[in-house]
C-alpha positions in Angstrom: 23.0 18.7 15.7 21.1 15.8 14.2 19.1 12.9 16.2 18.9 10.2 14.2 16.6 7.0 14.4 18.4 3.7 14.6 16.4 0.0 14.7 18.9 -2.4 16.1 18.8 -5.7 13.7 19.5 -8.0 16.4 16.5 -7.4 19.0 14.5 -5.6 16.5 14.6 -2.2 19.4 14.0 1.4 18.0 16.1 4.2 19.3 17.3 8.2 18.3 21.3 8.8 18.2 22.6 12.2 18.8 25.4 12.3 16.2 27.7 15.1 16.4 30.4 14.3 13.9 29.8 12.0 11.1 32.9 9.0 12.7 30.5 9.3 15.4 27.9 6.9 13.5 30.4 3.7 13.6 30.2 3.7 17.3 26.5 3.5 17.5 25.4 0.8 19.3 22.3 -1.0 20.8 20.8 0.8 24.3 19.2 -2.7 24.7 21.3 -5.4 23.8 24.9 -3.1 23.3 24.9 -5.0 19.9 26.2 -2.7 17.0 24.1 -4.2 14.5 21.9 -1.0 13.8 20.4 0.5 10.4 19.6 3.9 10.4 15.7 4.5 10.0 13.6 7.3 8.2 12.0 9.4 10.5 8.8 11.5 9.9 9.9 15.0 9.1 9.1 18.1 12.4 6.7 19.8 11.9 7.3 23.4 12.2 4.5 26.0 13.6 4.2 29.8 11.7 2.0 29.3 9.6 -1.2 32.0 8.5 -4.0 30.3 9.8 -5.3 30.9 13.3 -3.7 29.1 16.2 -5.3 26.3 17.8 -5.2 27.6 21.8 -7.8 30.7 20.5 -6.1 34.2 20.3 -8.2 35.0 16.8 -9.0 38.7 16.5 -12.2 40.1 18.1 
């Protein structure tokens, strides 16, 4: 299920969307102003953990 980032072009407020089916995204609307005037913003990728190194809480090998 995606969460998207909206910026509402009215009061300028920033906001994530669940959106479950794609006719979901014309009923998007403002949480702060209930305007509908939103663009849909890029989001910085999640970053995912698994990689080789050691992890950062310790744990190495003794």
């Amino acid at each position: 299920m995606p969460i998207y980032e909206y910026r509402c072009q009215s009061c300028g407020h920033t906001f994530e969307e669940l959106i479950l089916r794609r006719s979901d995204e014309a009923e998007v609307a403002c949480p702060r102003c209930q305007k509908r005037d939103v663009s849909k913003e890029m989001s910085a990728p999640a970053a995912v953990g698994g990689g080789c190194g050691p992890s950062p809480g310790g744990g190495g090998f003794s």
